[in-house]
N, C-alpha and C positions, 0 to 999 in steps of 0.2 A: 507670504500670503497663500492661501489655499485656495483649490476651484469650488465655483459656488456650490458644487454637488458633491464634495466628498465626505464620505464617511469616516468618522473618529473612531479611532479603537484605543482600547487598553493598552498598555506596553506589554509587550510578552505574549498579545494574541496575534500579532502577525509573524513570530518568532515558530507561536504553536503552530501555526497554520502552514508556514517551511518547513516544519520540520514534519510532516503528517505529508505532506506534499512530497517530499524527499522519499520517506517511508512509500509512500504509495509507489513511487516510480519505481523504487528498487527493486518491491515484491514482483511488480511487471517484469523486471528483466532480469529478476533470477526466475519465474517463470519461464519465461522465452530458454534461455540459457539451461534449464532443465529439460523443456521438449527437447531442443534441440541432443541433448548428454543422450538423452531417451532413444530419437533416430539414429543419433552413432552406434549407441550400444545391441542398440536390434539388429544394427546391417552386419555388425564384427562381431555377432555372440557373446559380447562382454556384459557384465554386470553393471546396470546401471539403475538410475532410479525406476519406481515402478509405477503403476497406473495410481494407487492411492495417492502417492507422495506428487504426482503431474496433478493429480483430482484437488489436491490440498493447493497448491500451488497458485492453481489457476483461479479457485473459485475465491481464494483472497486475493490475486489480483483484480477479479473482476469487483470484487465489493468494495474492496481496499478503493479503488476509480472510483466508485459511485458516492463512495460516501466523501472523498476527496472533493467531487466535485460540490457534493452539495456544500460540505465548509468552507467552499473558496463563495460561494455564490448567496450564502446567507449570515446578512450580520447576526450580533449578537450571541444570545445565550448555545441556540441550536446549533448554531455555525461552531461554536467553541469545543459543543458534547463530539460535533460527526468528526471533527477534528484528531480529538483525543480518543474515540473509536477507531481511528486509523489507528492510531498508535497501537493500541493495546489490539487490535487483528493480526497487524504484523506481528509483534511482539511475542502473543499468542501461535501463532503460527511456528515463526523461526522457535520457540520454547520446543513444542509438541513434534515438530517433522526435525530438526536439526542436536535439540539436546537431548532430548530422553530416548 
């Protein structure tokens, strides 16, 4: 039996919505994990990543969050698209600052 107030979803959109959720936290803490390469490599004169690659970093973590949140918190179609934006941010991201 289910509670009087829950909401029904499709098969595979609470799967998409873990797996967007997953995506988002990672960008967050390879963000963090980059500041951080960033203050070592300042203090010991080492090479490490630079203001662009911390700028890319961060500002997908930050949207990568917002749009997480808004798919966790709206059913249906919208919830589905902010979802599948996470994906393809990260996605996009790790392509542009890691492979090319």
């Amino acid at each position: 039996m289910g509670s009087a107030g829950a909401v029904r979803t499709r098969p595979g959109v609470g799967l998409l919505r873990g797996l967007s959720g997953v995506s988002a936290a990672g960008m967050v803490v390879l963000a963090v994990v980059l500041a951080g390469a960033w203050v070592i490599a300042t203090r010991t004169g080492s090479p490490g990543p630079g203001a662009a690659t911390l700028g890319w970093h961060a500002g997908a973590a930050v949207l990568a969050t917002a749009l997480q949140v808004y798919a966790d918190r709206t059913p249906g179609a919208r919830g589905v698209v902010a979802a599948i934006a996470v994906i393809a941010l990260v996605g996009t991201v790790f392509a542009v600052q890691w492979l090319l």
